[in-house]
C-alpha angles and dihedrals in degrees: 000000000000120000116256107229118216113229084266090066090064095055110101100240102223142119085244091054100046102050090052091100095133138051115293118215116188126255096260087053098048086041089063093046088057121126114158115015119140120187137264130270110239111227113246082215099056092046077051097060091044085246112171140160142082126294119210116213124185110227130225111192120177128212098274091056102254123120108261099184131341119205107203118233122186140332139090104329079217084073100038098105099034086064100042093049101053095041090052079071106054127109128207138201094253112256114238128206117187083358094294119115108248140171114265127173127224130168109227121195120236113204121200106180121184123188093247118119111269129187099274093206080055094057103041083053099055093057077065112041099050093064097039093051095048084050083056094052095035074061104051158082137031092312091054127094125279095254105100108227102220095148092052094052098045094052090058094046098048093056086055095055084061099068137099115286096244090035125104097340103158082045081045104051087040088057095053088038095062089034082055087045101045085044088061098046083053092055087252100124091159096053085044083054095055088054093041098056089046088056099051088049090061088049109118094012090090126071141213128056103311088077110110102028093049079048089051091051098047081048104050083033087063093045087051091059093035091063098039083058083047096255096142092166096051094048091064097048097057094043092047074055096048087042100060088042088050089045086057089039089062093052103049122104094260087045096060091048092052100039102151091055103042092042088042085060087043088058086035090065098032085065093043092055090041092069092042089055089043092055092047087053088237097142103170098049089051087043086059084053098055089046089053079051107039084059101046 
């Protein structure tokens, strides 16, 4: 008999899911509504190392126009900060709805290009895949309708499936994270399982900050799958995983300066497992769970 999963178990139980709490507009709209953003700088370093491509932020903009807090998404860890550093300065035309001012959230690509020889098949795919993959988040998380958007999704995952093996891989495993997670909202755990498999093999192959947390959500996103196919003990075994990365994630840098959301996915993935203990009829491990809870 499957297991019957609960409506947490169809939040997507990642940093990027739980911080989606406004309005998002998409990258054309927030680029009109520009009115101060100067560009990065690119790292010596990183021109050094011969380090190109395109790095994806989520946005959060708050109702005066500035940039309140920005989650980084994808792209090479060499540019993170570049990136981060020159969006935090940027200034909007506020957005309006209903004519007030109000906070929205948009993910902007930041693109860094050098004249060494890429892989031209990479390139032509990430012109691609950038789009397709903010398409896949605009349509996305607890605050999205209630269409699931498999094909979306799919789409941006299978494009990234189509990269080089060392190319892309945090926007990568993103991208299978949100197609396992769309699969499983549609009743196709075993679909969800296939992306979610893709998505733990690229964990510990990105760099940057969004490590562990992005390794926590391919975990908890495979668990997800494994119990809606009936695989109980697989399930806690992948969440016990995803617990001790969120737990790391919560004490990065980045994690401490975003409590309420890295601590929200904690709590996200402690219920989950909770079920799954309770339907294994291990109680005192679920009873340790809701202690760890109970305290965060």
């Amino acid at each position: 008999m499957r297991f019957k999963l609960l409506t947490i178990a169809f939040l997507i139980v990642t940093t990027y899911a739980v911080t989606q709490t406004v309005p998002s507009v998409d990258e054309p709209t927030a680029r009109q509504h520009l009115l101060k953003h100067d560009p990065p700088i690119y790292p010596a370093i990183a021109k050094a190392a011969h380090v190109s491509g395109s790095v994806i932020l989520q946005l959060q903009i708050a109702a005066d126009g500035t940039v309140s807090s920005v989650e980084i998404l994808s792209g090479p860890g060499m540019l993170y900060q570049a990136a981060e550093d020159a969006v935090t300065q940027w200034t909007f035309k506020p957005f309006e709805v209903d004519r007030r001012p109000t906070n929205v959230t948009t993910t902007i690509t930041i693109p860094f290009g050098l004249n060494q020889k890429i892989d031209p098949n990479d390139a032509k795919l990430d012109r691609l895949f950038s789009p397709a993959l903010q398409k896949c988040l605009a349509l996305t998380g607890p605050q999205s309708d209630t269409v699931t958007p498999t094909k979306v999704c799919q789409e941006a995952a299978d494009i990234a499936s189509q990269f080089s093996s060392d190319y892309q891989s945090n926007g990568r495993r993103l991208a299978y994270i949100y197609a396992a997670n769309a699969f499983l909202k549609n009743n196709q755990p075993k679909e969800s399982l296939a992306y979610a498999n893709k998505a733990v093999a690229l964990v510990g192959q990105g760099q940057g900050h969004i490590d562990a947390s992005g390794a926590s959500g391919a975990f908890s996103q495979r668990a997800l799958a494994l119990a809606g196919l009936g695989d109980l003990a697989g399930a806690d075994r992948d969440l016990t995983i995803a617990e001790d990365y969120q737990r790391k994630a919560i004490d990065s840098p980045v994690g401490r300066g975003n409590p309420i959301a890295y601590v929200g996915t904690l709590k996200n993935i402690l219920n989950l497992h909770i079920q799954v203990l309770d339907a294994m009829g291990k109680t005192d491990k679920a009873l340790a769970k809701r202690d760890e809870l109970g305290k965060l």
